[in-house]
Phi, psi and omega in degrees: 000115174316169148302148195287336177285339190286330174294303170326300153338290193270020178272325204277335198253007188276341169282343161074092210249153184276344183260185193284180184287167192286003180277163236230139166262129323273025187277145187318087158302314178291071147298171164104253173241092208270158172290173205244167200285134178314082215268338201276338199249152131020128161292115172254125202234097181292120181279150169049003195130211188256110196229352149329323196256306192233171178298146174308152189031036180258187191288305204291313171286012196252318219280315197293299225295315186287306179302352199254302210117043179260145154335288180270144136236113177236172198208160157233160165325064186262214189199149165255166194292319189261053178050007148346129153248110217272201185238096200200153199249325212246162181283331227236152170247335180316325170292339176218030154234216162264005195316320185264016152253046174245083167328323206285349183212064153320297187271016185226049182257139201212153177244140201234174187227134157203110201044070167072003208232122176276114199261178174199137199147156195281102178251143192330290180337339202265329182224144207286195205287307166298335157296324180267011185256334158276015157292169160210133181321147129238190186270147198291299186258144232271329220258355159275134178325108165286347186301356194250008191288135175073027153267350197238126180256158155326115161271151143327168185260351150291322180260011172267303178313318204249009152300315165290342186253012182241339175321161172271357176207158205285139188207135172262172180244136173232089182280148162268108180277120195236123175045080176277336177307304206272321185304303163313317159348272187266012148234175198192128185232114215346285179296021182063023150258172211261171158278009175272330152359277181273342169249344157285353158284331181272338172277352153293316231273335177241069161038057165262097186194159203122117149342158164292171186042359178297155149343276182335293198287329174302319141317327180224053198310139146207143168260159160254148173227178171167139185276023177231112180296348195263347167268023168237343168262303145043275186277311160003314214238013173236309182225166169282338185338152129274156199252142181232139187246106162311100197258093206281207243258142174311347191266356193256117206271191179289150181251015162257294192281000191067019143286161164303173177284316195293310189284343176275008161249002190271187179291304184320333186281313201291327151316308192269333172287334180340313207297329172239019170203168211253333207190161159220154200243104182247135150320117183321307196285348154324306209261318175208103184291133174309129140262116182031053169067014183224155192273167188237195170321101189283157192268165183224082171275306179315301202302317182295286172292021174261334168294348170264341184075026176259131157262193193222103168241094195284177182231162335237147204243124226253148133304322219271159185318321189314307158289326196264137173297199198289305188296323168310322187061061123072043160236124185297333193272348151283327148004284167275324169270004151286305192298325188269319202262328183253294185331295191064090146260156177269025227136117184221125187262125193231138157304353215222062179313337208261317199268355154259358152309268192338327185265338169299339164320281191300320208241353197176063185291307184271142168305183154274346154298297200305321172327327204287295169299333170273337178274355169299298194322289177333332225259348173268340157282328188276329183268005163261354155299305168315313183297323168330271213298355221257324204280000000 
């Protein structure tokens, strides 16, 4: 039986309602002595939600994604025509909502240049928050449970906050500033700021603020990413948070500065990014490259940013056969013990939360409190066994 809050939630929120949800945004109900977020193992880090289940970045995958044990929950950042900030992965809406069974918004399919590439399609920028609270999700991919397509609406980046901050146990946010290029393009917001702004402004304005490991950021864990070094450097300069640089596919240069991949790993970039950032989030197959589905040598990118004092969270790690090489026998949970146990990454972005909770479950049950606590326990039994024999 889920938890009652999660029951509570998704009951409230399966209709997918267009204004906000009845819970007070975003500030905390579930308070008091929450457990606190989980420091000794991987970072288990939901994309997109639990989106292995449900559709991706909606209320219902950030909810299952908590109840499973994720660390994290993350999403990325897009902006609506009137400056909203909603929770949406594609600059484009056709994949994952209803958007082309909307007579009423026929006509607002547009072709766009996004990172050098001309896209065609209905985009978030064309329509404002209330047109885009009437849409509704679905699953991305064919080959995942559909039952849940057209339950859901686009949430805000207010209401994905306070999904995290209502949890029953301290759960951080790893947001994405997503497409910052295009977005500033094509929106434009009153007061002349930008959207790297407008999104360190709303995680202040709700105490996302802290060193990594501080006092502070440990009450309100969050990382900030983006694959655009100059809008984290940037952001550098608003807040303390840490931060990450997202590291795509080797063929793929940066979509602010054009740099290559070869130049945004070497040492010298890793040197000079150290400054802003805490870690980096590289495509997994970057990292240990694919031959005909079957892996090859790893590279020594991990050995390198850890010699930087950068951590490492690649993405994104899959259940299903379709994703897993070779070398898995098409089991995720040998997976996860090449990445955490021979790789040694800090961090994984998994579609699939509940099944990388388990095997750290299975492989690596106590915390160092629970450590703690059993050797009180332990150590409270060998004296009523002494006190036994004594007797």
């Amino acid at each position: 039986m889920p938890p009652l809050w999660f029951s509570f939630l998704f009951a409230s929120l399966i209709g997918g309602c267009v204004g906000r949800p009845f819970y007070p945004l975003p500030s905390k109900i579930i308070d008091g002595n929450r457990q606190p977020l989980q420091t000794h193992r991987p970072f288990n880090i939901a994309h997109r939600g639990s989106n292995g289940e449900f559709p991706e970045e909606t209320s219902a995958a950030y909810m299952r994604a908590i109840e499973e044990g994720a660390d994290f929950i993350e999403t990325d950042i897009l902006a609506s025509k009137d400056g909203s900030l909603i929770c949406f992965h594609d600059v484009i809406l056709d994949d994952t909502t209803d958007v082309a069974d909307h007579k009423e918004f026929v006509g607002r399919r547009k072709t766009y240049e996004v990172q050098g590439v001309n896209i065609t399609g209905w985009f978030s920028v064309d329509f404002t928050l209330e047109e885009l609270k009437l849409l509704r999700v679905k699953q991305r991919y064919e080959f995942r449970d559909q039952q849940y397509n057209g339950q859901f609406s686009i949430i805000t980046f207010e209401e994905y906050i306070s999904i995290a901050l209502n949890a029953p146990r301290v759960v951080g946010i790893y947001p994405e500033l997503k497409n910052p290029v295009f977005i500033n393009q094509h929106v434009k917001w009153s007061d002349g700021k930008k959207f790297e702004d407008k999104f360190v402004e709303t995680l202040r304005k709700y105490g996302y603020k802290g060193e990594y490991m501080s006092k502070r950021w440990l009450q309100q864990p969050v990382f900030l990413q983006s694959f655009a070094p100059s809008s984290l450097i940037y952001m550098s300069n608003l807040t303390n948070s840490p931060q990450i640089f997202l590291i795509d596919d080797v063929t793929v240069p940066t979509q602010d500065t054009n740099q290559s991949y070869w130049e945004i790993t070497s040492d010298s970039y890793l040197k000079y990014i150290k400054k802003y950032v805490v870690g980096i989030g590289p495509w997994k197959d970057t990292i240990v490259p694919p031959n005909s589905n079957n892996l090859t040598t790893p590279t020594d990118l991990v050995a390198r940013a850890h010699a930087y004092d950068l951590q490492v969270h690649p993405y994104t790690y899959r259940n299903e056969y379709k994703f897993l090489h070779w070398n898995f026998c098409q089991d995720p949970y040998k997976e996860y013990d090449y990445w955490i146990n021979t790789i040694g990454v800090d961090g994984l972005f998994t579609d699939f939360t509940g099944s990388l909770n388990n095997f750290q479950e299975w492989t690596m049950p106590f915390s160092a409190r629970d450590d703690k606590n059993a050797s009180k326990l332990l150590h409270k039994i060998a004296k009523m066994i002494s006190s036994y024999k004594n007797k």
